[in-house]
Jmol script that loads the backbone (N, CA, C; Angstrom):
load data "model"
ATOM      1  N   UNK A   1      72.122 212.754  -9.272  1.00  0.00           N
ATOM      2  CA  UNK A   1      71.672 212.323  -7.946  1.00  0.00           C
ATOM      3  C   UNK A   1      71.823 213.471  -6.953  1.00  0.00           C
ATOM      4  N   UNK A   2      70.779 213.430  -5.832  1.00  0.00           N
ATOM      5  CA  UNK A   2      70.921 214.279  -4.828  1.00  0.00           C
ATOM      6  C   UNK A   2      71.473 213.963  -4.000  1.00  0.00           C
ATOM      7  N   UNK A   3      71.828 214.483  -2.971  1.00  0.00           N
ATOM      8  CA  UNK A   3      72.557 214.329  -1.434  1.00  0.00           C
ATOM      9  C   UNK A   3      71.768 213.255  -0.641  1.00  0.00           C
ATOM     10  N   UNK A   4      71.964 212.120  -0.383  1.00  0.00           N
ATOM     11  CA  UNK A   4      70.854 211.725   0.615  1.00  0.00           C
ATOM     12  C   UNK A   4      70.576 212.580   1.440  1.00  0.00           C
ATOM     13  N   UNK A   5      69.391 212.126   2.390  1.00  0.00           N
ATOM     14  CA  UNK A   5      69.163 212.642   3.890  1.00  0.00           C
ATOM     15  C   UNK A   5      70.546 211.646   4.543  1.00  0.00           C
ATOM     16  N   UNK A   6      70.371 213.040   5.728  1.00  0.00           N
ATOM     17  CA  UNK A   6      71.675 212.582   6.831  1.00  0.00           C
ATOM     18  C   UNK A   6      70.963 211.271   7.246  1.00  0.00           C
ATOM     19  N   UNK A   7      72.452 210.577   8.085  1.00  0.00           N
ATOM     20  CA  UNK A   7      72.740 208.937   8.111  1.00  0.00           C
ATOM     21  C   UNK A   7      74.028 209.230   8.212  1.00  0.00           C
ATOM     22  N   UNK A   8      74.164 207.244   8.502  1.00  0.00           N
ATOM     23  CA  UNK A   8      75.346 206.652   8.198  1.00  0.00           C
ATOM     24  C   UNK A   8      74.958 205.596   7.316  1.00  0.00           C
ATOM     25  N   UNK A   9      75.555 205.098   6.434  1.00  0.00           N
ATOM     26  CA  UNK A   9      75.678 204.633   5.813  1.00  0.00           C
ATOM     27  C   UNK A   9      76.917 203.805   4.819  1.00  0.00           C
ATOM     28  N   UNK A  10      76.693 202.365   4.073  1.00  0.00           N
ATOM     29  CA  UNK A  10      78.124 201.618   4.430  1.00  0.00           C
ATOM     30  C   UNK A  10      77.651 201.947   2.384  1.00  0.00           C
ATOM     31  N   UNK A  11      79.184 202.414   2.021  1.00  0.00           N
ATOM     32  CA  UNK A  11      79.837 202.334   0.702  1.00  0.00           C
ATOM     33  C   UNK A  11      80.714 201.435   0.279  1.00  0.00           C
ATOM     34  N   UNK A  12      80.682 201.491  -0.916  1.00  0.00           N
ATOM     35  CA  UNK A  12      82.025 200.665  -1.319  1.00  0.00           C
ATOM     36  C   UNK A  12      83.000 201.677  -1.585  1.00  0.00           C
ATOM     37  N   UNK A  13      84.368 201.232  -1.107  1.00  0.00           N
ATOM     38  CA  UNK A  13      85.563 202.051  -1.526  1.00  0.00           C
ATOM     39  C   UNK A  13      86.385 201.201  -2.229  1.00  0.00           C
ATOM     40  N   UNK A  14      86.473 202.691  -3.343  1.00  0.00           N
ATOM     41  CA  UNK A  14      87.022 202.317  -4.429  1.00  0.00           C
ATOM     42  C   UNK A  14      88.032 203.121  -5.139  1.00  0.00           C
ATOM     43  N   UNK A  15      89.217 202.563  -5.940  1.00  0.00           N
ATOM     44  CA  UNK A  15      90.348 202.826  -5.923  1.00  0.00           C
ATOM     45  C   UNK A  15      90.286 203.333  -7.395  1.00  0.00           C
ATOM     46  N   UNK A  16      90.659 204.928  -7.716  1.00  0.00           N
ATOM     47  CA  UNK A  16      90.789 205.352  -8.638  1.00  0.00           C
ATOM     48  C   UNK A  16      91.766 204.672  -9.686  1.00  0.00           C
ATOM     49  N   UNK A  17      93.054 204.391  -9.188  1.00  0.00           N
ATOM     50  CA  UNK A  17      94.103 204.315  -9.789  1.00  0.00           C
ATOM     51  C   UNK A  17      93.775 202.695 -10.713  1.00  0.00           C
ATOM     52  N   UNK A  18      93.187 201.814  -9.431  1.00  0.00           N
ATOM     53  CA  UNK A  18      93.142 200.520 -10.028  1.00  0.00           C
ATOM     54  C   UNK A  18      92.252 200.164 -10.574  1.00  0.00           C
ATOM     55  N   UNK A  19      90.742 201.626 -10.791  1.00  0.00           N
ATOM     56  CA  UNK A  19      89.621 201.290 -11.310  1.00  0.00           C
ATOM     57  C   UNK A  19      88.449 200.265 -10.687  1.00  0.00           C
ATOM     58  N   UNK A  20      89.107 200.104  -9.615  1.00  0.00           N
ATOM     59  CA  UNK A  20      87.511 198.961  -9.016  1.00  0.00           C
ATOM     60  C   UNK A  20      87.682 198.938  -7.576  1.00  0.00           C
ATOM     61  N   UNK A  21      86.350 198.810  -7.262  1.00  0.00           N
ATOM     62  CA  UNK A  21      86.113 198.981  -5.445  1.00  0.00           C
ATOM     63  C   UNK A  21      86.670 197.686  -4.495  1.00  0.00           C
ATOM     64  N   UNK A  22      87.755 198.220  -3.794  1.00  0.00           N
ATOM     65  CA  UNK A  22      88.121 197.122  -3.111  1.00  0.00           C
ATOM     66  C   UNK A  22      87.877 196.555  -1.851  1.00  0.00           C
ATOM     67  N   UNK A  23      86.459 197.555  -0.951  1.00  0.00           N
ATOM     68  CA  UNK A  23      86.076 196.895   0.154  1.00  0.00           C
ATOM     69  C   UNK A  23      84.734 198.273   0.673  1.00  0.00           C
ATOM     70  N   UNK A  24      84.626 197.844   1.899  1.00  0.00           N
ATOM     71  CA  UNK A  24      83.365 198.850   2.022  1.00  0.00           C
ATOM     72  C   UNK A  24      84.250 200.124   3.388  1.00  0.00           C
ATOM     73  N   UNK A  25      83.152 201.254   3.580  1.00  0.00           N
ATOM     74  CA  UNK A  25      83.629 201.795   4.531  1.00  0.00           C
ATOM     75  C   UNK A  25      82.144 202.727   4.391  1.00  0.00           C
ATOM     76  N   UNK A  26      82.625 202.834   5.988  1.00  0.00           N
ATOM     77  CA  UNK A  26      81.573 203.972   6.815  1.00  0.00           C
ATOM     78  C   UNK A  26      81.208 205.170   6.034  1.00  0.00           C
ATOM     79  N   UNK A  27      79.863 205.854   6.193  1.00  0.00           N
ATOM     80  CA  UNK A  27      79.930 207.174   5.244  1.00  0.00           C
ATOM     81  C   UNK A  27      78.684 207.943   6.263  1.00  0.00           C
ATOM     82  N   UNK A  28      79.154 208.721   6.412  1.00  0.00           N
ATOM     83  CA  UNK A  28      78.106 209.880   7.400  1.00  0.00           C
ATOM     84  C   UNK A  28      78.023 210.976   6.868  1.00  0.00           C
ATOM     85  N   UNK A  29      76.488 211.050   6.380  1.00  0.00           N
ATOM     86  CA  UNK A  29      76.515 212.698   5.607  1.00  0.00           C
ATOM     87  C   UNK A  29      75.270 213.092   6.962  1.00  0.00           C
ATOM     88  N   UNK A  30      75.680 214.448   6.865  1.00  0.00           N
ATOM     89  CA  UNK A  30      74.261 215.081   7.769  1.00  0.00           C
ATOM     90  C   UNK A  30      74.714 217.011   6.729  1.00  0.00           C
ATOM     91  N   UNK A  31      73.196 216.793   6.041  1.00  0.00           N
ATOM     92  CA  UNK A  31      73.478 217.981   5.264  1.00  0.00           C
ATOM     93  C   UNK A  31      73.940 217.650   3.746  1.00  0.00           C
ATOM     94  N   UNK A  32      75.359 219.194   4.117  1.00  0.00           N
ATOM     95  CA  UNK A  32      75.694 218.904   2.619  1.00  0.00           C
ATOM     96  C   UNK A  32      77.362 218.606   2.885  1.00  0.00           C
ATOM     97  N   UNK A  33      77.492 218.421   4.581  1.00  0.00           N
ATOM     98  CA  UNK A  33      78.414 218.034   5.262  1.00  0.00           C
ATOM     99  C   UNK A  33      78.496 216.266   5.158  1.00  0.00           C
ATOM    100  N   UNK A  34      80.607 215.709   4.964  1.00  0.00           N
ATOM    101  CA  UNK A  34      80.405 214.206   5.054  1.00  0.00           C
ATOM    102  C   UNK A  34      81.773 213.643   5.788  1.00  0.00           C
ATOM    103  N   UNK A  35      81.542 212.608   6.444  1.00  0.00           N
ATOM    104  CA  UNK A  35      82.886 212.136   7.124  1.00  0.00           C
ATOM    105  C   UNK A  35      82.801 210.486   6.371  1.00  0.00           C
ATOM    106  N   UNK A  36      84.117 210.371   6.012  1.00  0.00           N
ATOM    107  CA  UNK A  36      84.639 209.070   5.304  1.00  0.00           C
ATOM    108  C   UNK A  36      85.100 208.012   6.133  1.00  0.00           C
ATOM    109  N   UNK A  37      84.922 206.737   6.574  1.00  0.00           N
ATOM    110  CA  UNK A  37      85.658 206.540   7.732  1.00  0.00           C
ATOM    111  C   UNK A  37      86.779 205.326   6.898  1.00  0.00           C
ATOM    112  N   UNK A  38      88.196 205.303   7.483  1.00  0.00           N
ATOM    113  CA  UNK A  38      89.109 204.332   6.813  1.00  0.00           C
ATOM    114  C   UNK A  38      88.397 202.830   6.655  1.00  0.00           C
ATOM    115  N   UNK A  39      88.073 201.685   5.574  1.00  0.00           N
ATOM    116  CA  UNK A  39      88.093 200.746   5.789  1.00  0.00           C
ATOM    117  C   UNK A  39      89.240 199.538   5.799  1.00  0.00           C
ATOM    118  N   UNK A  40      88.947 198.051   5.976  1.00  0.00           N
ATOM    119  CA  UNK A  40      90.283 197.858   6.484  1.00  0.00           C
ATOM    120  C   UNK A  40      91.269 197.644   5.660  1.00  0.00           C
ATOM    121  N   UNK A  41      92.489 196.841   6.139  1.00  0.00           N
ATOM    122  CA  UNK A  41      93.695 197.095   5.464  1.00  0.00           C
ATOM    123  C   UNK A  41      94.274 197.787   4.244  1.00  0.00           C
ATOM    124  N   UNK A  42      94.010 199.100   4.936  1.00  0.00           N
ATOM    125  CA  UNK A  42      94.926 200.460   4.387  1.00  0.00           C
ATOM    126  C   UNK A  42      96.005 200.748   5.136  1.00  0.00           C
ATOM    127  N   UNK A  43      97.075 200.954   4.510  1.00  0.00           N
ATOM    128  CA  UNK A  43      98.177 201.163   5.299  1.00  0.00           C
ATOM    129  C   UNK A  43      98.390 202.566   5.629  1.00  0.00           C
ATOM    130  N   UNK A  44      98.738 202.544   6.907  1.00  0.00           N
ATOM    131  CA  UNK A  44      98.857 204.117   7.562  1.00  0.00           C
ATOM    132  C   UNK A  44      97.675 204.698   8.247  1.00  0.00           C
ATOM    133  N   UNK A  45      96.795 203.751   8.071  1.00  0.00           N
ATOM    134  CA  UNK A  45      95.464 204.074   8.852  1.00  0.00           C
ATOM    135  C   UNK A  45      94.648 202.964   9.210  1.00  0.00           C
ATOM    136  N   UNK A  46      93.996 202.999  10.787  1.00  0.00           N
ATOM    137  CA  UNK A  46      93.209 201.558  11.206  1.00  0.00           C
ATOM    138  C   UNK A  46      91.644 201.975  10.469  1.00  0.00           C
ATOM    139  N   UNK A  47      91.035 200.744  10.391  1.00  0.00           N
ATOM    140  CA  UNK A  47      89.818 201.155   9.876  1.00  0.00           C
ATOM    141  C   UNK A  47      88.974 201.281  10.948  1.00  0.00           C
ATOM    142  N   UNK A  48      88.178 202.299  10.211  1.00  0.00           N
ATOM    143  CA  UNK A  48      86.987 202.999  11.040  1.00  0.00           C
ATOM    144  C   UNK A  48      87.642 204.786  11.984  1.00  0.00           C
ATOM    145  N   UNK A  49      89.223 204.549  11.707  1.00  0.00           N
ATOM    146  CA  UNK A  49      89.559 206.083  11.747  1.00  0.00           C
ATOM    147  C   UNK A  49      88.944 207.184  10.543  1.00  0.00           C
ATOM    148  N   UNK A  50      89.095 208.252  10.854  1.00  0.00           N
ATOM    149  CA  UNK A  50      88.258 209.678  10.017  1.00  0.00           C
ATOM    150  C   UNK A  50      89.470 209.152   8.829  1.00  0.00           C
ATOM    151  N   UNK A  51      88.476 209.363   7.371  1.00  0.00           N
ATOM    152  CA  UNK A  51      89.954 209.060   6.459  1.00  0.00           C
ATOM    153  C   UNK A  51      89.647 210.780   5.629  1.00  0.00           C
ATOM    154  N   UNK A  52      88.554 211.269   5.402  1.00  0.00           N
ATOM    155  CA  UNK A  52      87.939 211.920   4.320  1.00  0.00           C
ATOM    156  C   UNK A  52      86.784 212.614   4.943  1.00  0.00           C
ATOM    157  N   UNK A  53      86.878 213.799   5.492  1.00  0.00           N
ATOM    158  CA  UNK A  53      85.819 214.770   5.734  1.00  0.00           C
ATOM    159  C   UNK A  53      85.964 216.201   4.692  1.00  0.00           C
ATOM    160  N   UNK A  54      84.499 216.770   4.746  1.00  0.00           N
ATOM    161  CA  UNK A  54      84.326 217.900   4.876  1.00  0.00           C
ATOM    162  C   UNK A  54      82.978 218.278   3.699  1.00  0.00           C
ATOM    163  N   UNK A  55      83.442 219.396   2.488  1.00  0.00           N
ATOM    164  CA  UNK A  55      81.787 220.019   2.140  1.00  0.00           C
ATOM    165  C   UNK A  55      80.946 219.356   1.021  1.00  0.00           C
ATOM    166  N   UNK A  56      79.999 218.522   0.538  1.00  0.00           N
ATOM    167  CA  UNK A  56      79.508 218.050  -1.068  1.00  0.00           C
ATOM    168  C   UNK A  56      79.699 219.291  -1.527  1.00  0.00           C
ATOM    169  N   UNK A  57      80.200 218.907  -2.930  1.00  0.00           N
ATOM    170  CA  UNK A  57      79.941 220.057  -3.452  1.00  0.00           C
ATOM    171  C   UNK A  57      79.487 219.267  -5.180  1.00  0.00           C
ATOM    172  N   UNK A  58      79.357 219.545  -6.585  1.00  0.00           N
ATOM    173  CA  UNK A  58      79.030 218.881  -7.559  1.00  0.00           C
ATOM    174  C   UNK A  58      80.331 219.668  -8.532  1.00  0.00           C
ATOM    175  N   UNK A  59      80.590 219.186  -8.930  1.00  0.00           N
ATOM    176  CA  UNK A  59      81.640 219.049  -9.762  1.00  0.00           C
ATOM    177  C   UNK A  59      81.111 219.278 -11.333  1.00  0.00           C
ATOM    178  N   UNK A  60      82.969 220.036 -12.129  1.00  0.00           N
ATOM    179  CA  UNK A  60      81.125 220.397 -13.768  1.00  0.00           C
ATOM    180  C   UNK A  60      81.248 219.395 -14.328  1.00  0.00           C
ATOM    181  N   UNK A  61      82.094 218.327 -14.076  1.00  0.00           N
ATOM    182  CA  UNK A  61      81.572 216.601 -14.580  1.00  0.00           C
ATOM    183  C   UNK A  61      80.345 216.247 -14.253  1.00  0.00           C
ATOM    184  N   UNK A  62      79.785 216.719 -13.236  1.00  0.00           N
ATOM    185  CA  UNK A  62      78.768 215.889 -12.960  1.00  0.00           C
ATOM    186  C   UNK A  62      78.905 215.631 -12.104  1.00  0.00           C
ATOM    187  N   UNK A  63      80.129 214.715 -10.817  1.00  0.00           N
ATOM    188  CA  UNK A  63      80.425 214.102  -9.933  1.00  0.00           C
ATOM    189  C   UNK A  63      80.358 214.777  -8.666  1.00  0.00           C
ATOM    190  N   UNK A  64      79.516 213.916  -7.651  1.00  0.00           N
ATOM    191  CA  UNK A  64      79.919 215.387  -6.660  1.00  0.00           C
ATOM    192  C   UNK A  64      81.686 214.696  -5.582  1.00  0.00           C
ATOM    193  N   UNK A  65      81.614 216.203  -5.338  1.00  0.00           N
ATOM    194  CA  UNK A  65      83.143 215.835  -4.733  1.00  0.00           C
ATOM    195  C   UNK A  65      83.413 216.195  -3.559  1.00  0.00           C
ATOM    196  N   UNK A  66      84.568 215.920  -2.578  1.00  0.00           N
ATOM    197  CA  UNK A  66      84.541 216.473  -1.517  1.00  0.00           C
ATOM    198  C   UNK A  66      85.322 218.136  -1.419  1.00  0.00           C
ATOM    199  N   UNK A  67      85.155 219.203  -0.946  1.00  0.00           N
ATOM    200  CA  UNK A  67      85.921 220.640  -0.132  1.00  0.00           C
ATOM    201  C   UNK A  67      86.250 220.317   0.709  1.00  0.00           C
ATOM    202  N   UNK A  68      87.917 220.816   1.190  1.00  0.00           N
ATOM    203  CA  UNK A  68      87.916 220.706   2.604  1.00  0.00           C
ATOM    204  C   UNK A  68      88.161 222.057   2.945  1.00  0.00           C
ATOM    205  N   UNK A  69      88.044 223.255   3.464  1.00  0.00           N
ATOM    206  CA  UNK A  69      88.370 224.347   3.214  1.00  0.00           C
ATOM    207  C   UNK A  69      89.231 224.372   4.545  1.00  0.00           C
ATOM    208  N   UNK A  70      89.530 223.928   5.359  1.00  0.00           N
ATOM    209  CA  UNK A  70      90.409 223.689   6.481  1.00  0.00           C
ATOM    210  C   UNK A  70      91.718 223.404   6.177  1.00  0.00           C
ATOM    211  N   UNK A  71      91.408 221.822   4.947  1.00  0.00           N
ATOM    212  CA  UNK A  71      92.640 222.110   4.520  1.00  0.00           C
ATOM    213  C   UNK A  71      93.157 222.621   3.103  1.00  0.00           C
ATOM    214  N   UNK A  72      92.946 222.838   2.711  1.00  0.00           N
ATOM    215  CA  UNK A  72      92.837 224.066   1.153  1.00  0.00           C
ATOM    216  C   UNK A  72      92.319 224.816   1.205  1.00  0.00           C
ATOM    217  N   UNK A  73      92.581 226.172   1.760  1.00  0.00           N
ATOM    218  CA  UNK A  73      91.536 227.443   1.610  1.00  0.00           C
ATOM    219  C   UNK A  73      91.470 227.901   0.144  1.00  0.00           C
ATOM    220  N   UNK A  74      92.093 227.827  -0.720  1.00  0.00           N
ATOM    221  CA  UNK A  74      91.950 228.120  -1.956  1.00  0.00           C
ATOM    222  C   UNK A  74      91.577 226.937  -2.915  1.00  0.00           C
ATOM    223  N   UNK A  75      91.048 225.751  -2.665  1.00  0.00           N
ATOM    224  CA  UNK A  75      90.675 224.685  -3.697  1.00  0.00           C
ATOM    225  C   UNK A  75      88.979 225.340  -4.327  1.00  0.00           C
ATOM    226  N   UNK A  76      89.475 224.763  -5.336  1.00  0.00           N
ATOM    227  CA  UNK A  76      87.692 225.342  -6.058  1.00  0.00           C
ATOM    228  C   UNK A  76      87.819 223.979  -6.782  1.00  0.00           C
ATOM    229  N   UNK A  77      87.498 222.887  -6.642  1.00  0.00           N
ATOM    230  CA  UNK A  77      87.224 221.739  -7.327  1.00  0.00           C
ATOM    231  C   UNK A  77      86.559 221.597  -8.042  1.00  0.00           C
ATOM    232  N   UNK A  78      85.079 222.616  -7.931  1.00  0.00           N
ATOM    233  CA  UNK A  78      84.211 222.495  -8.672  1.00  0.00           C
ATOM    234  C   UNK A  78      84.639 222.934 -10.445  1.00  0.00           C
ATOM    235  N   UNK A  79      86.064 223.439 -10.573  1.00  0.00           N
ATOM    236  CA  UNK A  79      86.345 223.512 -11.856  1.00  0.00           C
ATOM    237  C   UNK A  79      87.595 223.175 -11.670  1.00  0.00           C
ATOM    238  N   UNK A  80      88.089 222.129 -10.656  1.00  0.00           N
ATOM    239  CA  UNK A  80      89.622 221.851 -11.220  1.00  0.00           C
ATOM    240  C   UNK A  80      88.995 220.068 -12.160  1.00  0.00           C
ATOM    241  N   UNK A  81      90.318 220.238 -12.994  1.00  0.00           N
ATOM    242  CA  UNK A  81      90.553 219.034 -13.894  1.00  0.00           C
ATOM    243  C   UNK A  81      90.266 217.861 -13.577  1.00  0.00           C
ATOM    244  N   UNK A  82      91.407 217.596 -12.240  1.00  0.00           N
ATOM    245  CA  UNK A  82      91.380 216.247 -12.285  1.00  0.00           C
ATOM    246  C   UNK A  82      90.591 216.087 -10.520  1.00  0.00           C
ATOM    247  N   UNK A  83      89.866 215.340 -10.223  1.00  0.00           N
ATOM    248  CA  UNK A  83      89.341 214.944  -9.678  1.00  0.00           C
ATOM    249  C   UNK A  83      89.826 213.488  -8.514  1.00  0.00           C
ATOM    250  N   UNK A  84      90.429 213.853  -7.579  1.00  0.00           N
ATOM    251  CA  UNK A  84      91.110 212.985  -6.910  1.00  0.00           C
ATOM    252  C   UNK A  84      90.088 212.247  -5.401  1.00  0.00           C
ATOM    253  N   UNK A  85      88.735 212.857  -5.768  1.00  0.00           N
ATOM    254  CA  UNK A  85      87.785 212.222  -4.633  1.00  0.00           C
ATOM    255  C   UNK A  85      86.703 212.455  -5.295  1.00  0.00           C
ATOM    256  N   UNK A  86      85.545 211.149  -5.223  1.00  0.00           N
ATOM    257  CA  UNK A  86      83.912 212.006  -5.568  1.00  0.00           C
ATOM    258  C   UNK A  86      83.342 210.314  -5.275  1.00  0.00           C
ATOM    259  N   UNK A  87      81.981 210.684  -5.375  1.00  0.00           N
ATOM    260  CA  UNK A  87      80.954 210.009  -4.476  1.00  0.00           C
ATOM    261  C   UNK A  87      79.559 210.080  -5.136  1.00  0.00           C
ATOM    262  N   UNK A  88      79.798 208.458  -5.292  1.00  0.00           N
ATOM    263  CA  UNK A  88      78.527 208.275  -6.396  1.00  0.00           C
ATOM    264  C   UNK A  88      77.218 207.681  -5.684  1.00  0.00           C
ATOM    265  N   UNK A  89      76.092 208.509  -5.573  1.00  0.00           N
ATOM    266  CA  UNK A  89      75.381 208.598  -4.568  1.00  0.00           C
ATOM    267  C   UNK A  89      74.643 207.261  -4.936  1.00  0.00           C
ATOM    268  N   UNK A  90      74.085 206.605  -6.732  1.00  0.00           N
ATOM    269  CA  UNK A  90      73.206 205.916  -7.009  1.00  0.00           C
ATOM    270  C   UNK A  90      74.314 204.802  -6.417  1.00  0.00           C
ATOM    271  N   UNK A  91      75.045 204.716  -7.103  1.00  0.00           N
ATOM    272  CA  UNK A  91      75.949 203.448  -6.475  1.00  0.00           C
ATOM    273  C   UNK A  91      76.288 202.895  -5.071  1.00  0.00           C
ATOM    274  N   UNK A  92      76.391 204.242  -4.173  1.00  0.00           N
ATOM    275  CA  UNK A  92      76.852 204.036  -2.696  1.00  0.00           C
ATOM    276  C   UNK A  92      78.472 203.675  -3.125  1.00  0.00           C
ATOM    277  N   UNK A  93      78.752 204.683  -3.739  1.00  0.00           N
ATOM    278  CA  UNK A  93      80.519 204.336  -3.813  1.00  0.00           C
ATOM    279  C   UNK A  93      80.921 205.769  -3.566  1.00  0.00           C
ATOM    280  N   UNK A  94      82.379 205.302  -2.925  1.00  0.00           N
ATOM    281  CA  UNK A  94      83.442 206.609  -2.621  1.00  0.00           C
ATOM    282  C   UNK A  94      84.822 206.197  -3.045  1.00  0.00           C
ATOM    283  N   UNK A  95      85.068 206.896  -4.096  1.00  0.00           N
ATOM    284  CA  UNK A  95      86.364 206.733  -5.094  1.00  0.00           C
ATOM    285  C   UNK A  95      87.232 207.912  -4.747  1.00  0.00           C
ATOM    286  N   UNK A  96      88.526 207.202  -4.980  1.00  0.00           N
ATOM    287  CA  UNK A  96      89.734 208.002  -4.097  1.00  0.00           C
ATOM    288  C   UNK A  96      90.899 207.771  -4.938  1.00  0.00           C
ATOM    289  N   UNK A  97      92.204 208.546  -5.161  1.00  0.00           N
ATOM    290  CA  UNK A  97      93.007 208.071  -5.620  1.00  0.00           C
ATOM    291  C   UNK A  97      94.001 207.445  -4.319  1.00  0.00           C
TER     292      UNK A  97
END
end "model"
wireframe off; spacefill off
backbone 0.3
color backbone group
């Protein structure tokens, strides 16, 4: 899958650890730029605060994933292992650990 065109747009968020999507949340791509917004009852954050910004990038799984280079100047995801964010464009899902 490609990048959509910029928008907002509503995903399901979904929980790596527990394997299945447990509610929806905000998703704004413009580009190859994306902001995640919290949905609700997550603890430590209200929903609709910034939860997950910054670059698409595709991953050599296949998956594309998020960069933040702001906060990891040295992450190269595109060949690390394990994969702790990515965003499945056919689905409209954003999986997180």
């Amino acid at each position: 899958a490609q990048i959509p065109k910029s928008g907002i747009y509503t995903y399901n968020y979904c929980d790596i650890e527990y394997n299945k999507c447990m509610s929806k949340c905000k998703v704004k791509i413009k580009g190859d730029k994306i902001w995640v917004y919290a949905p609700p009852n997550l603890s430590g954050i209200k929903e609709g605060e910034l939860f997950e910004s910054g670059t698409l990038t595709k991953h050599l799984s296949g998956k594309w994933t998020i960069i933040n280079p702001e906060k990891n100047k040295s992450a190269k995801p595109s060949d690390a292992k394990d994969l702790f964010v990515w965003i499945d464009f056919n689905k409209k899902q954003f999986w997180t650990f």
